[in-house]
Each structure stands twice: as C-alpha cells, then as structure tokens.
N, C-alpha and C positions, 0 to 999 in steps of 0.2 A: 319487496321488489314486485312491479308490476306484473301481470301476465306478458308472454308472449303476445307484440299484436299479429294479428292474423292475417291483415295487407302483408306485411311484413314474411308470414309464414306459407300465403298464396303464393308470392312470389319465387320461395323458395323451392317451393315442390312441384311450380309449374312445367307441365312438358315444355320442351323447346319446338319454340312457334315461330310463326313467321317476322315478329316483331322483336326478337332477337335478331334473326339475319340482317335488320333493317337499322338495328342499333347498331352492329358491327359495322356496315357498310359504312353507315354515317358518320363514325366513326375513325372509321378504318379509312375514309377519305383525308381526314384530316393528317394521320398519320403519316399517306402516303407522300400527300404534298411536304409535311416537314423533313422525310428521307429526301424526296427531288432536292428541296432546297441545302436542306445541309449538306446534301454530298455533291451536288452539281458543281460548285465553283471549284471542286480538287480538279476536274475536268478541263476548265479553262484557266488557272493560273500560268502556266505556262505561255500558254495566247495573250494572257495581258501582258506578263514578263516580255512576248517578241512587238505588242503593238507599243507599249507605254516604257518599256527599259531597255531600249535598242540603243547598247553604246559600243558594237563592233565588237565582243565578247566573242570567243573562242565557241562560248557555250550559250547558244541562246538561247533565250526562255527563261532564264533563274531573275523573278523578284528579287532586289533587295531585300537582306531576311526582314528587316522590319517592317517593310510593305505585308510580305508575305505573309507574315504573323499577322496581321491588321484583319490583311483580306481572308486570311482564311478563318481568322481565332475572333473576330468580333463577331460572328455570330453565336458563338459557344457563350461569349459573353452574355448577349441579349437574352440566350435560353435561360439561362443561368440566372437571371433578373428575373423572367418571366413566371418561370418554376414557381418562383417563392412569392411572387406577388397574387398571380393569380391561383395559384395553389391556396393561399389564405381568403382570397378574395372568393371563389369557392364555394366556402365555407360560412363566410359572414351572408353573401347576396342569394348565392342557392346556385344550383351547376349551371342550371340550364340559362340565367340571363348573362353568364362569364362566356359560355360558349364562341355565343354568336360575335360576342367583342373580339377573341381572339383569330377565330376565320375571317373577319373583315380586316385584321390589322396584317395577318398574312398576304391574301391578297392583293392589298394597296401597295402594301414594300415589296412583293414579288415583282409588282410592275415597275415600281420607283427604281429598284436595283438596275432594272437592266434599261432604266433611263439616265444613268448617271452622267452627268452630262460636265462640264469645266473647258474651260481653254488652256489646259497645259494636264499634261501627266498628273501631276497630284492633288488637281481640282477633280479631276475623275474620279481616281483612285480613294481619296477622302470621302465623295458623296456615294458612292460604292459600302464603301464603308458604315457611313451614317445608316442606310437605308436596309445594309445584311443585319444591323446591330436590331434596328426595330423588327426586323424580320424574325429573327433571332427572338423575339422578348414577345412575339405571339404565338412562334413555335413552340417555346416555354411553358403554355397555356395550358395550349393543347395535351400536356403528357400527364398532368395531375387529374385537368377534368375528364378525357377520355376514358383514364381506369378507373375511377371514380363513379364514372356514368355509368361504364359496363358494370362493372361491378356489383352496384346497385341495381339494378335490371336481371342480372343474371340468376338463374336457380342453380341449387349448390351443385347439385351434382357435376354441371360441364362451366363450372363460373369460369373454372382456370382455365378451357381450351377457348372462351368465349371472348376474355380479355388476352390472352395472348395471340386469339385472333387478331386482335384490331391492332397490335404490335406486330404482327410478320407484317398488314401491309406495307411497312416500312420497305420489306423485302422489296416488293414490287415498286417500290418507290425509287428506292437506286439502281433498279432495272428501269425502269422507264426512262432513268435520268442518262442511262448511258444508250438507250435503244435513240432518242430522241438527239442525241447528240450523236452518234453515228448518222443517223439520216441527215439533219443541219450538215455536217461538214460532209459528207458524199455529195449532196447538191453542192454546194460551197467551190467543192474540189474541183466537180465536173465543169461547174461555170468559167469558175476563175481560177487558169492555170500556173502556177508559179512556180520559178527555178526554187532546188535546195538551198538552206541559207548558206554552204559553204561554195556555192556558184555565185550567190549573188545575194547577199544578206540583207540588204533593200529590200528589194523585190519578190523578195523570198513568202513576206507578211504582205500580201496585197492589201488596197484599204477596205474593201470588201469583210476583212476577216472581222474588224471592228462589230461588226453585225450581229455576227456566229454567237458571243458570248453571250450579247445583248440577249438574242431570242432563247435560247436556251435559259437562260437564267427569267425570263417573263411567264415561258412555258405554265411554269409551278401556279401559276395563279388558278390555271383553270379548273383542276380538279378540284379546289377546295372552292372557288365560287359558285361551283353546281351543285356542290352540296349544303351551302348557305340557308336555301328556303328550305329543306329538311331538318336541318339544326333546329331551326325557331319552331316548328312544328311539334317537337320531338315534347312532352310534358316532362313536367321536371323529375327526380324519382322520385318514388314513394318514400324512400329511407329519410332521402330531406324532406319533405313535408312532414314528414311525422313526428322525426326525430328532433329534428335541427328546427323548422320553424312553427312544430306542434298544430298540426293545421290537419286532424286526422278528416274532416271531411273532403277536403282535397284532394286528401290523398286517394282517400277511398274513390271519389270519382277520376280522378287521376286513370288509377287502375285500374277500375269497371273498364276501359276503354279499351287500357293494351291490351288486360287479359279475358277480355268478353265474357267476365263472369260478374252476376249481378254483387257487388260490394258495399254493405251499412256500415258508415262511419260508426262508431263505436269512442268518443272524444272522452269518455269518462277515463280511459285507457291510459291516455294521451295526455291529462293531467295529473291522472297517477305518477309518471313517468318526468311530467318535470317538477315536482316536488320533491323525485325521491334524489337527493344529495349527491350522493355515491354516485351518479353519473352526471355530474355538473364541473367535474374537472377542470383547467384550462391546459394548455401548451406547457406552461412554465412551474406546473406545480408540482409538489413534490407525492401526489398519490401519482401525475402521468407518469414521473419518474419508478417509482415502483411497479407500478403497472406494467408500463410500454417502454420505461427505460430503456435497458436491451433490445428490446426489437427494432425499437428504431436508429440504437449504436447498431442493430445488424444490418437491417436497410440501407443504412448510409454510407458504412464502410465498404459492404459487398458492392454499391455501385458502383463507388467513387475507386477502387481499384481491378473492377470490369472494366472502366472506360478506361482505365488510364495503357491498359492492356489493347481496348477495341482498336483505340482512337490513333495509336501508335503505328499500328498495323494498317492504317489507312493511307498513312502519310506516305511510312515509306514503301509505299505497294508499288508507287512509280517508278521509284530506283531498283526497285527489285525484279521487277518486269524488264527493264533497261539490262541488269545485271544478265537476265538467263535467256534476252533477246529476243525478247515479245517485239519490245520497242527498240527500234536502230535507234543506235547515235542522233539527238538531237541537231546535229547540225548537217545529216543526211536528207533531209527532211523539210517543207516549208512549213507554213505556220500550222494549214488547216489540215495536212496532213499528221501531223502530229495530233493535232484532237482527235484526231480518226480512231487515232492507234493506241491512243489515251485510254478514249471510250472504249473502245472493240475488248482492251486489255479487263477493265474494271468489268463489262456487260458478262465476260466468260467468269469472271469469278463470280459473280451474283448470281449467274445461272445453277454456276456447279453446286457450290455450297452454300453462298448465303439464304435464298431464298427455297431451298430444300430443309436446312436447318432450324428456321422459322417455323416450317410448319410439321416439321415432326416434333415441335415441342406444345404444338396443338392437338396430335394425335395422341400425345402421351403423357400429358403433362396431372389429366385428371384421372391416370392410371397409376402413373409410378410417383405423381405427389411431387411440388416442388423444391422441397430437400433433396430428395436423390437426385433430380435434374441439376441443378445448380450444382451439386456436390461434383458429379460426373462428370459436366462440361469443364467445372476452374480443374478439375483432376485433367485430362485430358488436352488440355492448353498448356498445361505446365508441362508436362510431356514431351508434347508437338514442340514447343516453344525449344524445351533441352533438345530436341532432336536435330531440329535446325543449327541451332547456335553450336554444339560442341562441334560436330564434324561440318563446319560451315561452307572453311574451302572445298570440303569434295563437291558440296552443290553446285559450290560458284561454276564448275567444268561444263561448258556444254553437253558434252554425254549425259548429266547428271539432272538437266536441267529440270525432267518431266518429275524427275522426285520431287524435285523441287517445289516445284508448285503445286504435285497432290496434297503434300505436309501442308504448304502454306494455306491449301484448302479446307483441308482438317480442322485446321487451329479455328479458321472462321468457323468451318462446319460445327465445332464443337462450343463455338460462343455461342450460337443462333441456338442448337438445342441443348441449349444450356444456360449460363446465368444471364447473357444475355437478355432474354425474357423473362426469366424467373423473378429477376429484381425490378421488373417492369409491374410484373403481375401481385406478387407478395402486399407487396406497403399498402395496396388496395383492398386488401382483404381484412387486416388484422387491426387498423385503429379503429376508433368509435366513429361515429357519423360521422359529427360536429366536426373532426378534427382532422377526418379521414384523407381528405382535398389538400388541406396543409404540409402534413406528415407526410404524403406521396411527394407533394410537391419539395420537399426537404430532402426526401430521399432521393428524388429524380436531380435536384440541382448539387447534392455533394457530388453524385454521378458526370455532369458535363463541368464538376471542376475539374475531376479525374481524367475529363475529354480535354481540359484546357493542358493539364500537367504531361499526358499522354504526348497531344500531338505539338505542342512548342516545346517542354522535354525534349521529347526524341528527336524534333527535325534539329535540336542544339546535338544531342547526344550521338546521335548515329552518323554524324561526320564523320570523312573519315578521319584517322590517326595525325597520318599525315597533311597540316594544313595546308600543302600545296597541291593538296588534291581535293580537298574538301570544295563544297560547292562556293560561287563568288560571294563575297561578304561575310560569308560567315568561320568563327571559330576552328579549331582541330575540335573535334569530336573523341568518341572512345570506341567509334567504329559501329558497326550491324552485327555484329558475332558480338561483341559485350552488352548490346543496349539488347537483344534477344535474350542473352542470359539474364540480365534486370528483368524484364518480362517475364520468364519462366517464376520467378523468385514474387513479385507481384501476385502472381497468376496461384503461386499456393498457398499466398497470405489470406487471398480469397475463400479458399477450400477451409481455415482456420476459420476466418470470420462468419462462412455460412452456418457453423455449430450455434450460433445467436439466433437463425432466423425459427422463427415454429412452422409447425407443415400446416396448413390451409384446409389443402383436402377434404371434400365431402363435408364440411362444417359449415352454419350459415356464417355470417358474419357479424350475428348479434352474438354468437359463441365465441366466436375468436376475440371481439373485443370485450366481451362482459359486460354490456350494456343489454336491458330489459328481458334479463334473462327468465327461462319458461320454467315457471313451475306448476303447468300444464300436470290433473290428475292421468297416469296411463287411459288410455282411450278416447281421452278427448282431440287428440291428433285429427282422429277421422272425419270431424269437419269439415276439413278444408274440401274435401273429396263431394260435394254438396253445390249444388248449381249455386246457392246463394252462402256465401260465406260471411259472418259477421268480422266486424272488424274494431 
C-alpha cells in the first residue's frame, strides 16, 4: 500500500481559511436555488388550481389530483434522474466540469417554467411541467456534486459542519421562497382588488394573478446565475486529481493555490497507487459489496424513508394550517390573497424550525458525530409524530391549536437537526474517490424516491375517510390521524436502519474508505506543519 499522499494529508489538517467559506457559499448558492425551486410551486398550486381549473366548485383552488401530481411530483422526478446521472458523471468527467452543466440547466428551466406558455389549460400546465422536470434533473446534480466538492475541500476536523453547511442553505432557500412570495402577492393585492370567490368566483382570480406564479417561479434563477462565474473558477479537488484522474502534478498546483503553501508533486506516489489492485474496485463488484455493501444499504435506506417522512409533511402543511386556522376557508378569500396566506403560513414555519434546525446540526454535528444526530432526530420524529396522531382530535379544537403547531414544529425541528442532514452529509464521506459522486448520488436519489412515495402517498392517503369530503377528484383516504401514525412507524424504521451507517467523525476520508492508507513511520506526521510540503 502506498504512503499517505500529503496534498491529500495538507488538506486534512488545514486551518479553516477563507477558501472554505468561499466553497460553502459557492456551493451553498446552488443549494439555495434548488430549495426556492422545489418548494416554491407548493406556494402557487392553488393559484393555478383558481386560474386554469375554474369549473364553479364549492372549493376553489383543488387541481385535478392528476394535474396536481404532475405539477408538483415531476420535478422529484427530474431530481431523481439527475442524482444518478450526474452523480456517475462526476466521477467518470471530474466534479468541477459537471458543476457548471448543472447551474446553467437550472437557470435556463427556472426561466422556461415561469414562461410556460399554451392556448388552453393543459398546453400550460404540460410545458410547466416539461420544464420543472428539466429543472428537477439539474437540481439532481447539484446534491451529489455539492458534497462531494465540500467534502473534498474540507479538513477533517469541521468537514461535517462544513458540508452540512452548504445543506442548511436550503433552509434559507424556502425562506426566501416564501419571503418573495409574500412581497409578489402584497403588491399584487394592493394593485388589483378582488371580491372573495364565494362573492364572485370570476372575478375573484383577476387576470393579473396569471403573473404572480410566473415571477415567482423565475425568481430562482438568479441566485444560482451569479454564482455561475465562481463555479468555473473554483479548481477541481485535489482528491480527483490525484485519486480518480492520477494527475498528482495538478493537484499539487491545484493546491499551492487554495492553500498558499508552497506544494511538489511527488507523481512516484501516484503510480504507486494506481497499480496497487485493492483500490481498483468498480460499483458492481463483489469486493464494493464487502466493503461498502452496508454502508451504502444504510445511506439509501435512511434517505429514502427520511423523505418519505419530510416530504409528507410538506404536502399536508396546507391542510393543516387550514385545519387550526392559519388559513380561512378557501372560498373566503380571492385568488392572490390566498398566496398571501399560503406563503405567510410556510415563511413562520421556516422561520421557527426549519431554518434553526439546520444549523444547529452545523454547530454540533463535528461534536456529537453524525450517528447520534440522526439516531436522535428519526427518535424524536417518531415521537412528535405519535404525539400528534393518537390524541389528534383534541389538536383539531381551536383552543388547542398553538400545541398544535409547536409539535408540528418540533417534528421539522428535529428532521433539520437531525437525519435530515446527516444523510446529506454521510455518503460523502465514506466511499472511495472514484466512486464517491456516484454512491451520494444513489444515496440522494433512493431519498427523492421516498420524496415521490411520501408526497403522492400521502396527498392519496390523508384524505379524508369519508369520500364526501375528501378533496375534488380524489379517492376516500385513511384520514391525518392514520397517515401520521404510518409516519411515526417510518420514522423508527429509520432509527433501525441508521445502526448501518459508520460515524465519520474526525477521520480523513482516505480512512473511512480504505483507500491509500498511511503507513506513515510515528513522527513523520510533522511535515505537513513546514512552509513547503512534499507531495
């Protein structure tokens, strides 16, 4: 087995400099834009429901569920594509020229989306569609190479608060999405006044509102276009150079650069390293299987029944807020005020919990190790979950309502500092280079299936009982008090399956996956610590 390379070992024990905060950001831009967009259309379905499905309904606003399903599940779909394409692609091309592909394919369908354009309802609704799916399939991208990037950049000591960094700004991503849609529809309102639709159900959606969606849904482009000439900037990591495309003099100048320390390739290294067998593995072989088998049945499982838990919870937050009278009756109401009420409801929950929760799992995450985090959150959610669900009806009581929504807090509070991030962070740490981009991106896409099963599941399941009350079009359900108890029970299959995951913690990452491990005599460590480090 080769030595330790010492690019490789520089990077590890580097103080945290400025060219971390620059990776996060950079980073963490991409993030944010793929929160705006995945959560922004929960904002306006309703709005399309009163401009493009106005047939005199009782209840305005409800897509047809198969619309609804379209518009809101084909972009889980695209992710879901995108995961595993450019998750592998990654791997074969090198992070840094995948990047730049996936930030231009966002921004172009950020724009496209909210140009969807047809002469009848379903020519809309279809190129709506078309363009969330592409949207969707570079958001994808974005979630393998992102922690991949950090990852590799980061020293061991705060790798985990560094890559969970660039995962809360999600947080601030579905805040901005609901900050941004409260401002559109306040102007909106002030402009163009309209009777409630139970005054005047026309008139009610002025054509005006057609607009609302549009911008709001374009928005997203911008923060990920100004961070565009930073991406291509950014040099590729040292881990791929070295590792994955053996190029140890690149690397080494690579990192003379981030970490301003004078670094000699050192290539004799570097073909030690792809000779030696043992780390020549592929995906499908039976040593990854022994190896990483488990780790990566724990990665995929823990995601893929995180989301199907998150993503649930998102859906019916509308109804729930309706239920303890955030939001009046849909038909008290015109079109644009209802977004109002929509956003206002979603912006207070992001405030209180989601975006608190995020980042206390960056405060603590390279303290208490991401086993205990994850173990504590799926503990915690299962809980909240049983708490709500068994004494459901006393919540339903106005009196009760404020409990209400603290639990429903919690349960967020406790995904965000909890598996939430953990399973973001994890699968980034623990495969080999080569394979590393992949295997996130496998892990992150069984995740947004668990988003697909979650939130078209539940909008079927949590109807109500009775189908003459369930929403238009769709099925009797098994109700909110049973599809909460499924959740609970989800929620501590998690808590089983994170016994798969290994703890990360303080370890480089050439330890976690066993690749060109040190067999460094005691004392040679103190190298590094030397203006010019060989490499």
């Amino acid at each position: 087995m080769a030595k330790e390379l010492q690019v490789l070992s520089a990077l590890d024990v580097a103080k945290t400099q400025w060219y971390h905060f620059t990776a996060i950001i950079i980073a963490g831009m991409g993030f944010f834009t793929d929160a705006y967009d995945l959560f922004c259309i929960s904002l306006v379905t309703k709005l399309l429901g009163r401009i493009y499905h106005v047939d005199g309904a009782e209840k305005p606003g409800t897509l047809p569920p198969n619309v609804s399903a379209a518009v809101n599940g084909v972009a889980f779909c695209g992710t879901l594509a995108g995961q595993l394409f450019f998750g592998w692609l990654g791997d074969k091309m090198g992070r840094k020229k995948v990047y730049g592909m996936t930030l231009m394919l966002m921004v172009i369908c950020s724009v496209a989306s909210g140009l969807s354009f047809g002469h009848n309802a379903k020519a809309v609704m279809s190129t709506l569609c078309f363009f969330r799916f592409w949207l969707g399939f570079g958001i994808g991208g974005d979630y393998p190479l992102s922690a991949t990037i950090m990852s590799e950049y980061a020293n061991k000591k705060t790798r985990g608060a560094f890559i969970a960094a660039v995962f809360a700004m999600q947080g601030f991503g579905i805040l901005a999405g609901g900050m941004f849609a409260i401002i559109v529809s306040s102007a909106f309102r002030a402009r163009f006044d309209a009777p409630a639709y139970e005054v005047d159900a026309v008139a009610s959606t002025v054509p005006q509102a057609d607009y609302v969606w549009r911008i709001i849904l374009m928005v997203g482009a911008l923060p990920a276009a100004l961070t565009y000439y930073w991406r291509m900037k950014m040099p590729e990591t040292a881990r791929y150079t070295a590792l994955v495309a053996k190029n140890a003099k690149q690397a080494a100048s690579d990192m003379s650069k981030v970490l301003q320390v004078d670094l000699e390739a050192e290539e004799q290294k570097v073909q030690q390293l792809a000779q030696d067998k043992s780390n020549s593995f592929g995906l499908l072989s039976k040593e990854f299987l022994r190896r990483h088998g488990l780790h990566l049945l724990g990665t995929t499982s823990t995601w893929f029944l995180l989301d199907i838990a998150f993503y649930s919870q998102n859906l019916f937050q509308k109804d729930i807020f309706s239920a303890i009278g955030w939001i009046p009756p849909a038909k008290t109401m015109n079109a644009i005020e209802e977004v109002f009420r929509i956003a206002r409801a979603q912006t207070l929950i992001a405030l209180c919990s989601t975006v608190p929760g995020y980042w206390f799992t960056v405060a603590f995450i390279d303290k208490m190790g991401r086993f205990a985090i994850q173990l504590m959150g799926f503990f915690f959610m299962t809980v909240f979950m049983f708490a709500l669900a068994i004494p459901y009806n006393h919540w339903t009581h106005r009196d009760n309502r404020i409990g209400f929504v603290v639990m429903y807090s919690l349960t967020f509070f406790f995904a965000n500092f909890g598996p939430n991030a953990t399973t973001f962070v994890v699968p980034a740490e623990i495969f080999p280079a080569r394979l590393r981009s992949t295997c996130h991106g496998i892990s992150a896409a069984s995740g947004k299936l668990g988003a697909i099963v979650g939130a078209f599941g539940f909008l079927y399941l949590a109807q109500n009982k009775d189908k003459a009350k369930a929403d238009a079009g769709y099925p009797a359900g098994i109700g909110v008090r049973n599809s909460l108890i499924v959740l609970g029970v989800v929620n501590f299959l998690g808590m089983v399956f994170t016994l798969l995951v290994p703890e990360s913690k303080g370890k480089s990452l050439e330890e976690m996956s066993g690749e060109n491990e040190d067999d460094n005599q005691p004392g040679e460590q103190s190298s590094y610590n030397s203006r010019t480090i060989a490499v």
